[in-house]
N, C-alpha and C positions, 0 to 999 in steps of 0.2 A: 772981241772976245766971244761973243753971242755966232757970229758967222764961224769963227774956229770950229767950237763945241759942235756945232751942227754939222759940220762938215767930218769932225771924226765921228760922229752917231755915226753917218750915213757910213761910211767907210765901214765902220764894223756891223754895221745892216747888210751892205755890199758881200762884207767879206762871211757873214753869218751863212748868209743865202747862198751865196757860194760852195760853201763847207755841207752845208744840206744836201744841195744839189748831187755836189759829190759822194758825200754816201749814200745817199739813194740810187744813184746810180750805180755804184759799189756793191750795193746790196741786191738790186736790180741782176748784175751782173752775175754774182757768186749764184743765187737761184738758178738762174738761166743754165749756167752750166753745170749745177749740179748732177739733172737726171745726164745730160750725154757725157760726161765723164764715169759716174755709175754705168749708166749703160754699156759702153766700151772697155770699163773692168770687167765687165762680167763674161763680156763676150768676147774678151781677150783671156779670160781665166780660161774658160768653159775650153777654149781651143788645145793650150796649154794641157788643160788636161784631157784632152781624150786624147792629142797629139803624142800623149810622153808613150801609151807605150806599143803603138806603130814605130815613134819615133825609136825605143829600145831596138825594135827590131831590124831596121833599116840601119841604123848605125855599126849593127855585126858588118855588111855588106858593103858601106861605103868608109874608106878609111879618111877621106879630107873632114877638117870642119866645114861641115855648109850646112851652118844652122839652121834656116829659115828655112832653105830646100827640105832636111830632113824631116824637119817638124811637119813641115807642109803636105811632104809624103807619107809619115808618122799618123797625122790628122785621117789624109784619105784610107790608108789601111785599119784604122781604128775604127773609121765609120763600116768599111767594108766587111769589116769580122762581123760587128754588131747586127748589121743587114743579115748577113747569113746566120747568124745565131737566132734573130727573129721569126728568119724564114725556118727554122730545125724546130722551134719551139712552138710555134703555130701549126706545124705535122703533126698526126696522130703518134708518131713513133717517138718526137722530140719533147710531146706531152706528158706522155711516160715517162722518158728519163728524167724530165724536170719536176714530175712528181715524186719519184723514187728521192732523186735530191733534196727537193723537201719536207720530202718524211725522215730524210736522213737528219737535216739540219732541226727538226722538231722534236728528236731525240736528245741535244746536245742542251742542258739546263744555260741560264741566261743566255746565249747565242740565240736559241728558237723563240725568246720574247724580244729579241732585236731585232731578228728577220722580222719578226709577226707584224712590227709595227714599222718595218720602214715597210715592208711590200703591201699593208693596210693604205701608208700616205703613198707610194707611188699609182698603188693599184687606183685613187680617188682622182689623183690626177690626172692619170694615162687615160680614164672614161671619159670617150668623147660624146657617148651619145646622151648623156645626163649632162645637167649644168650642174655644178656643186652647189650653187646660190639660185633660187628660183624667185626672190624678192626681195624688197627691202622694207622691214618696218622699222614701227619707234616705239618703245615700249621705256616705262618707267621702270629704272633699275639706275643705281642700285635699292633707292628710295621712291617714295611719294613727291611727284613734282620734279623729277632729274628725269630728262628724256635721255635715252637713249640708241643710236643705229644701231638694228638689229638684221642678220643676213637668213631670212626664212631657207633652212635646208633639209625639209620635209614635214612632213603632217602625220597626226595620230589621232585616234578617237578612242575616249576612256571606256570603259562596261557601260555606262549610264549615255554616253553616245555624243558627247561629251564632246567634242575638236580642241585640236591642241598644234603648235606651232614647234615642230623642233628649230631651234634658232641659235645663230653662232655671235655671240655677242665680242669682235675685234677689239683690239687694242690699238692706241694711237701712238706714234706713226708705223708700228710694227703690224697689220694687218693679218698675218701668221701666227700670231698667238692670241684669245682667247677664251671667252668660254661657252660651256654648249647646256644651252635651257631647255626647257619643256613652258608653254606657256597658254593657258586660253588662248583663241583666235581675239576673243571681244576684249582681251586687255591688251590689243597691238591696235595701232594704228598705219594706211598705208603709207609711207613717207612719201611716196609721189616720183619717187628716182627709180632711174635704172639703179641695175648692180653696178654696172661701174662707175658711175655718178657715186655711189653709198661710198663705194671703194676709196674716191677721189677727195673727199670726203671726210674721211676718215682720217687716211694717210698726211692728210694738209692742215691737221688736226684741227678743223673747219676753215680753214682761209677758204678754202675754195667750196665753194656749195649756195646753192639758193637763195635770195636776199630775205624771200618766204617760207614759212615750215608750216604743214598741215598738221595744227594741235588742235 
């Protein structure tokens, strides 16, 4: 009876360990593929739409369906405008009229606060010769004794001479949204990472980062 008993433990230890296994590797699995499925949505959206409206135009001209051709061709003429619209807008001549347009559009009440602010975030983007993150600290927020990554994105000095950290304190796992402090220099600490380390970081809402932190 004694040699039974033992032999079903082991089976359902067997079959435990098993089951483990298997969703770890399950789980293993689903991570793994996460970022290159996101990745491939976005850069199968991204195509999709700059393609739709070359692809509009190309469709007057060809009358079979040939999806993937048109899109395809769709894509190359949508890049193609683009190019020549950057090249007109970077001319002295193409500067003018793209000012006249947005003085036009800064006339227009809510419309000229929704330019204002998407061509604020493109315009931070599209600068390549600034980094928008120039460090990573840690500062205690939103309390005493709660550290938190903070993305230094410029510096200021008070009357009294005073340094201070503008800093963009991220959300987890959405890095895109949160919030922007002012902070003494001597209440941050360096964290020791790159920015994209901080980034990495963040987003992994710590899995991934340092076995060490400099407090």
């Amino acid at each position: 009876m004694n040699l039974i008993k033992d032999l079903k433990d082991i089976k359902e230890l067997l079959n435990s360990t098993i089951m483990n296994k298997i969703k770890n590797y399950l789980i293993t699995g689903i991570i793994s593929i996460i970022p290159i499925y996101v990745t491939f949505w976005i850069i199968k959206n991204l195509f999709i739409f700059f393609s739709g409206p070359g692809q509009t135009i190309i469709n007057i001209f060809v009358i079979e369906d040939y999806q993937y051709l048109t899109q395809f061709l769709g894509f190359i003429l949508t890049i193609l405008f683009l190019s020549i619209l950057g090249l007109i807008v970077k001319n002295v001549v193409g500067k003018q009229l793209y000012s006249i347009f947005e003085l036009f559009l800064s006339n227009i009440p809510i419309i000229n606060k929704i330019y204002k602010t998407i061509k604020n975030v493109t315009d931070t983007l599209a600068n390549s010769n600034e980094q928008a993150f120039t460090k990573v600290v840690m500062i205690e927020y939103p309390k005493n004794d709660l550290w938190t990554l903070a993305m230094v994105t410029g510096e200021s000095v008070d009357t009294k001479g005073i340094e201070y950290y503008n800093l963009f304190v991220p959300t987890t796992p959405n890095p895109t949204s949160g919030y922007m402090i002012i902070i003494k220099k001597t209440n941050t600490i360096d964290a020791g990472v790159s920015v994209e380390e901080g980034l990495t970081i963040i987003i992994s809402g710590g899995m991934i980062g340092p076995k060490k932190i400099k407090l």
